[in-house]
C-alpha positions as CSV (number, residue, x, y, z in Angstrom):
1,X,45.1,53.5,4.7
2,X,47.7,52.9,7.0
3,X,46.3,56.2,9.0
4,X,42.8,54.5,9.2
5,X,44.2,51.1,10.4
6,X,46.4,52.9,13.5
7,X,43.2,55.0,14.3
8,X,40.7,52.1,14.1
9,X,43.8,49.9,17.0
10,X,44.0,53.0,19.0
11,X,39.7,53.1,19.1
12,X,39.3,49.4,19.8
13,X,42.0,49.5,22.2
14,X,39.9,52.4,23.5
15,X,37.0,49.9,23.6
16,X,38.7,47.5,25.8
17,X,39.5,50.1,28.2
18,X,36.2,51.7,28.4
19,X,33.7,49.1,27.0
20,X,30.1,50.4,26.8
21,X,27.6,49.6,29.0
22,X,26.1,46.2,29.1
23,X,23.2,45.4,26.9
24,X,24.1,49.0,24.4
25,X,23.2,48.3,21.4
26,X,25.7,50.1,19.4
27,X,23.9,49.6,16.2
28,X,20.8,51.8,17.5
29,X,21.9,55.4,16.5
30,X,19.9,56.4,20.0
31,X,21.8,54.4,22.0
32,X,25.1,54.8,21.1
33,X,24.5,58.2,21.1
34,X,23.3,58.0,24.7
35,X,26.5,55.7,25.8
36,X,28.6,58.5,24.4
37,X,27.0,61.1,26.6
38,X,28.6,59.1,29.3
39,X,32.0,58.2,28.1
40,X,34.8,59.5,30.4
41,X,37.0,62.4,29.1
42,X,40.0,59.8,29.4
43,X,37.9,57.9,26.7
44,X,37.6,60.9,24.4
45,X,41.1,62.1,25.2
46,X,42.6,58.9,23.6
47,X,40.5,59.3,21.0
48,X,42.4,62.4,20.3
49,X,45.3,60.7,20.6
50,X,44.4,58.2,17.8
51,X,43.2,60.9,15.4
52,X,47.1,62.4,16.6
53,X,49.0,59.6,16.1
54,X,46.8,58.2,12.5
55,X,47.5,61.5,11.3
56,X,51.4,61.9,12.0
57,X,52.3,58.3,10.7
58,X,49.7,58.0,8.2
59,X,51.4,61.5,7.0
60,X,54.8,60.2,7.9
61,X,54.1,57.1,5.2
62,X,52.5,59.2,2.9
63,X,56.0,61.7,2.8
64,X,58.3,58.6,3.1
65,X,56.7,57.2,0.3
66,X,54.8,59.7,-1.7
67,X,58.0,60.7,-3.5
68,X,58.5,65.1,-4.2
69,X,56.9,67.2,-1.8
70,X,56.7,65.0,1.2
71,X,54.6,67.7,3.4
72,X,52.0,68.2,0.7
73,X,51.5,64.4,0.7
74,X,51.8,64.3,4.7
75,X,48.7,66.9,4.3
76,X,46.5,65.5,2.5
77,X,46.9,62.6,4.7
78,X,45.8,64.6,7.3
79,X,43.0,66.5,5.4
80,X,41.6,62.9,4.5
81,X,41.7,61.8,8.2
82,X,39.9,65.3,9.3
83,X,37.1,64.7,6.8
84,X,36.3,61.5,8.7
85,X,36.9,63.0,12.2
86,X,34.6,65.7,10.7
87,X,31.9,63.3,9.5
88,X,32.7,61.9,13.2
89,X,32.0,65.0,15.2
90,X,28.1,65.8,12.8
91,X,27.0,62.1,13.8
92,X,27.9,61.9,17.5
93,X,27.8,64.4,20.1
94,X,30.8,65.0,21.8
95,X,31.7,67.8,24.4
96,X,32.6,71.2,22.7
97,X,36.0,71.1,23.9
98,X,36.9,67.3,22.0
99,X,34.6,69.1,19.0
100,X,37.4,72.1,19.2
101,X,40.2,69.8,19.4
102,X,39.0,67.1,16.9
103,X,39.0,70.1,14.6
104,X,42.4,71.2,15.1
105,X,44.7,67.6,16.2
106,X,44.9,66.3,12.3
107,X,46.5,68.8,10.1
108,X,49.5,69.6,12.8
109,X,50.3,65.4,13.5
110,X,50.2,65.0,10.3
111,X,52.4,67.9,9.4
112,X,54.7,66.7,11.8
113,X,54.9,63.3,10.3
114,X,55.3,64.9,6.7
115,X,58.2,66.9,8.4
116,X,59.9,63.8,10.8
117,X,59.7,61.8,7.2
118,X,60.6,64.1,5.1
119,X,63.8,64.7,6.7
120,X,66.8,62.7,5.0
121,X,68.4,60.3,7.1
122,X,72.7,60.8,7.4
């Protein structure tokens, strides 16, 4: 959960920043499709970011807390995350390059905060 919350801020935030256009209705699968088509790459590239940083502390709580094997735990985190990101990348189109790098940005953060959890504190 905690992985989806800090995704979700870092989207919304994204929102703010670059709100669609006026009069969108984002609840007509055409139209948001056709916003998306003219997002800025800033816009997809902190969406990237929020997939990245979901992943590593959603992993990071998950190894903290998890108890053995905090990497394992960190993973599936991360696999979990993907599978939306996944689900994500089949509804909307994106540009190939966010498609190769939404593929690839969940499994390492999270990895990374399996591994920055994991490690005992002296």
């Amino acid at each position: 959960m905690v992985g989806f919350v800090v995704v979700f801020g870092v989207e919304t935030l994204n929102g703010r920043i670059h709100p669609p256009p006026a009069g969108v209705d984002l609840a007509d699968p055409a139209a948001l499709r056709a916003a998306m088509a003219d997002l800025p790459a800033s816009a997809l590239v902190i969406v990237l970011a929020g997939w990245a940083l979901g992943s590593c502390i959603g992993g990071s709580v998950a190894a903290k807390f998890g108890g053995t094997r905090p990497v394992r735990n960190a993973l599936i985190v991360g696999a979990i995350l993907m599978a939306a990101g996944v689900t994500n990348l089949f509804m909307l189109p994106h540009p190939l390059w966010f498609n190769v790098l939404g593929l690839i940005v969940f499994l390492p953060a999270a990895w990374a905060g399996g591994r920055i959890a994991g490690r005992p504190v002296h």
